[in-house]
C-alpha positions as CSV (number, residue, x, y, z in Angstrom):
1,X,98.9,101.1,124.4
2,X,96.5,103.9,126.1
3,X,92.8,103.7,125.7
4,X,93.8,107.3,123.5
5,X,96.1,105.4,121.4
6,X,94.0,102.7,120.6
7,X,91.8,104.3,118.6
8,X,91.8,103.4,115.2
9,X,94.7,105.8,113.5
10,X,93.1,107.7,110.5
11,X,95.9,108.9,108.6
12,X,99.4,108.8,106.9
13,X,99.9,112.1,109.2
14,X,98.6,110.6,112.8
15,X,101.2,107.5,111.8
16,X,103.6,109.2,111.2
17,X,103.6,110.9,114.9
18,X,103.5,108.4,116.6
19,X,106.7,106.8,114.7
20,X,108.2,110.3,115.6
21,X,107.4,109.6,119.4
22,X,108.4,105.6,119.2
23,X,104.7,105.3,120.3
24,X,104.0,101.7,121.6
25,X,101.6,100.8,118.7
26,X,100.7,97.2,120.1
27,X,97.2,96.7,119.2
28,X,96.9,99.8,117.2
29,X,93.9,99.8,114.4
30,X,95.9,100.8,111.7
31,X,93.6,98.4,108.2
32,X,92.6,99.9,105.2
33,X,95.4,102.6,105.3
34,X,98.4,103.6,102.6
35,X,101.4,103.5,104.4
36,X,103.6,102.8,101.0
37,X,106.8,103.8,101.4
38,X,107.0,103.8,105.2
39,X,109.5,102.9,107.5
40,X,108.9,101.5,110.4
41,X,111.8,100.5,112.7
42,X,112.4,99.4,116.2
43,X,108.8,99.6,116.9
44,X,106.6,96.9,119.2
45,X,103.3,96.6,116.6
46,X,101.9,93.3,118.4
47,X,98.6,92.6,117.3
48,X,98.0,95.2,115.8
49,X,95.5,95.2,112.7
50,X,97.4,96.1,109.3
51,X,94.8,94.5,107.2
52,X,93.9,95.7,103.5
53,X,97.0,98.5,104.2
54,X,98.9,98.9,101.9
55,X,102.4,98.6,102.6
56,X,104.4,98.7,99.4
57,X,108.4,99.5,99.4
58,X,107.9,100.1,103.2
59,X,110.9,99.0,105.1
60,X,110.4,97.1,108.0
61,X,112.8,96.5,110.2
62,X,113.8,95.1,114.2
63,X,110.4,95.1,115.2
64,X,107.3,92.8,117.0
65,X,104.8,92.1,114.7
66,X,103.8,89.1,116.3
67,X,100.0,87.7,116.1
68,X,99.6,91.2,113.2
69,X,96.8,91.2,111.2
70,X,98.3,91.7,107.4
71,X,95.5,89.8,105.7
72,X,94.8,91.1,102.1
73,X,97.9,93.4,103.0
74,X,99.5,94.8,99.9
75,X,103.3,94.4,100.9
76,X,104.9,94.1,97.2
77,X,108.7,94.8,96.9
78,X,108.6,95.4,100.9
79,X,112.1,95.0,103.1
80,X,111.6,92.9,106.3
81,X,114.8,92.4,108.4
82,X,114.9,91.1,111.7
83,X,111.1,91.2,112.7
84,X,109.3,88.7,115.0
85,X,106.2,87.8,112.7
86,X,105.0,85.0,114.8
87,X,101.7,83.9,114.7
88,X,100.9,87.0,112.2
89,X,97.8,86.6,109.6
90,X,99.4,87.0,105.6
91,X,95.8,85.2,104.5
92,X,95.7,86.5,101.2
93,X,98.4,89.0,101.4
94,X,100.2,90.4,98.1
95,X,104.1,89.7,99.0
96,X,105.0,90.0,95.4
97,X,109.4,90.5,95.1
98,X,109.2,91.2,98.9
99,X,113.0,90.4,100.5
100,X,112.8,88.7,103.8
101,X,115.9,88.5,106.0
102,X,115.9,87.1,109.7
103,X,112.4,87.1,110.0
104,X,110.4,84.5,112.3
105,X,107.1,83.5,110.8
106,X,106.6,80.7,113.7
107,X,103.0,80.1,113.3
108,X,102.0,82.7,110.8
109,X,99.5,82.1,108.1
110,X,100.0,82.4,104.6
111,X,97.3,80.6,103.0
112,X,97.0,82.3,99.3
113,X,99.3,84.5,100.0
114,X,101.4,85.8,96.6
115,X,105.5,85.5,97.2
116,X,105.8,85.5,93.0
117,X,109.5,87.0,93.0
118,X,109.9,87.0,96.9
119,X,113.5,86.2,98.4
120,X,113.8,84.6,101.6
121,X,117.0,84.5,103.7
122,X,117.6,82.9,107.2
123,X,113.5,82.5,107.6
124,X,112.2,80.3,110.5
125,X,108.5,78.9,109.2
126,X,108.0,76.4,112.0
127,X,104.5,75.7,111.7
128,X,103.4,77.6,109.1
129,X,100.6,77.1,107.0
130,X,101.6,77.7,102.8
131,X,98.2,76.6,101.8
132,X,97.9,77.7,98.2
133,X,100.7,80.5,98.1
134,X,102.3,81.7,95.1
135,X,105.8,81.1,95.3
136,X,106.6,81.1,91.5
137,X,110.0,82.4,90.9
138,X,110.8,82.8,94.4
139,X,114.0,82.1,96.3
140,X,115.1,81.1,99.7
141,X,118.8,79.7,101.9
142,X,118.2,79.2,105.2
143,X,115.0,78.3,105.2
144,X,113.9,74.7,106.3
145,X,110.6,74.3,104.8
146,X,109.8,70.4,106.3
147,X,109.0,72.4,109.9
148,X,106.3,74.5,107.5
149,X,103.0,73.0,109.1
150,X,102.2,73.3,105.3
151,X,105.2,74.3,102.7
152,X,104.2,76.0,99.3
153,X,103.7,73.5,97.2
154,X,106.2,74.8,95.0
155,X,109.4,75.3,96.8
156,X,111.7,78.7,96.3
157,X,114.4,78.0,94.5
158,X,118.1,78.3,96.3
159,X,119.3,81.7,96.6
160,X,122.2,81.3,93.3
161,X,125.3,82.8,94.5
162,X,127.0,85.3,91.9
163,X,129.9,84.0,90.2
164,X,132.1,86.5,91.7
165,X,131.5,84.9,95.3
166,X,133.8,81.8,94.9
167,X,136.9,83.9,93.5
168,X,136.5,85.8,96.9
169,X,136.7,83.3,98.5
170,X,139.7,81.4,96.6
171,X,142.1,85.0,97.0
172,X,141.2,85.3,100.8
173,X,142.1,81.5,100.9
174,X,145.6,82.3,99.0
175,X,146.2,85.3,101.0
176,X,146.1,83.3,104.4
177,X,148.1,80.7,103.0
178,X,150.6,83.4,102.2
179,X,150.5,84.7,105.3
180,X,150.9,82.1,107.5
181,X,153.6,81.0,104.8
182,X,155.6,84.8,105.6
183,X,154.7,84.0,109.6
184,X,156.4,81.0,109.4
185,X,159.5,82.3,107.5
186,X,159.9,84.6,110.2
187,X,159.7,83.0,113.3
188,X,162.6,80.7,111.9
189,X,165.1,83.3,111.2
């Protein structure tokens, strides 16, 4: 980032420019700021400082956010998909029916963070540190919580699969069998 650019961004206005430009915001000061709603997409955000922002229904999306600052972030009923999080700071950070999906929080501290409600889905927390996060009715597959440095203490519940999944399954099942059944049929004739 240029010594212009890493000025602390004042405004909903000045951010959005320099998403508009696909500004390298690495480092960027952007704490304290209300950024609900946002998208922010394809975008390297490296340690930047996104603490006490608020950051509710953003979308958040293939993107470096490793070593952020998102302490006392409000990030409640946010969308992160494929986003590099390690090493990032949730201390204290309000996560509350947040949907996580292909995210890497390698390192990254959640200590009292609040996940009430969250989903998590193909999450890698090697090494991360849980210490007193809220994880009541949360949910999580793919998620191996003994390489957590510390895990929540109460674990996300699995991810429950709608009872429309398995009858999927069992007619795409029947429909190969039928077709290698009819493939079969006529190669012989």
């Amino acid at each position: 980032m240029s010594d212009e650019a890493t000025n602390k961004l004042a405004t909903r206005e000045q951010i959005d420019e320099a998403l508009r430009l696909k500004q390298d915001l690495s480092g960027a000061d952007l704490r304290g700021l209300d950024l609900s709603g946002i998208q922010l997409t394809g975008l390297n955000m490296e340690s930047a400082n996104l603490s006490e922002t608020n950051l509710d229904e953003a979308t958040i999306a293939a993107i470096n956010l490793a070593e952020v600052d998102l302490s006392g972030a409000q990030l409640n009923e946010v969308q992160i998909s494929a986003a590099n999080m390690g090493g990032a700071s949730l201390r204290g950070a309000q996560l509350k029916g947040a949907k996580f999906n292909a995210v890497n929080l390698e390192n990254a501290d959640l200590t009292e963070a609040d996940l009430t409600g969250s989903r998590l889905f193909l999450v890698n927390v090697s090494g991360a540190d849980f210490s007193d996060a809220k994880t009541t009715d949360a949910h999580a597959t793919g998620v191996d919580w003994s390489k957590a440095s510390v895990p929540p203490a109460e674990m996300p519940d699995p991810i429950p699969i709608p009872p429309w999944v398995p009858a999927v399954f069992a007619g795409v099942g029947i429909l190969l069998v039928v077709g290698i059944v009819l493939a079969r049929r006529r190669r012989k004739n």
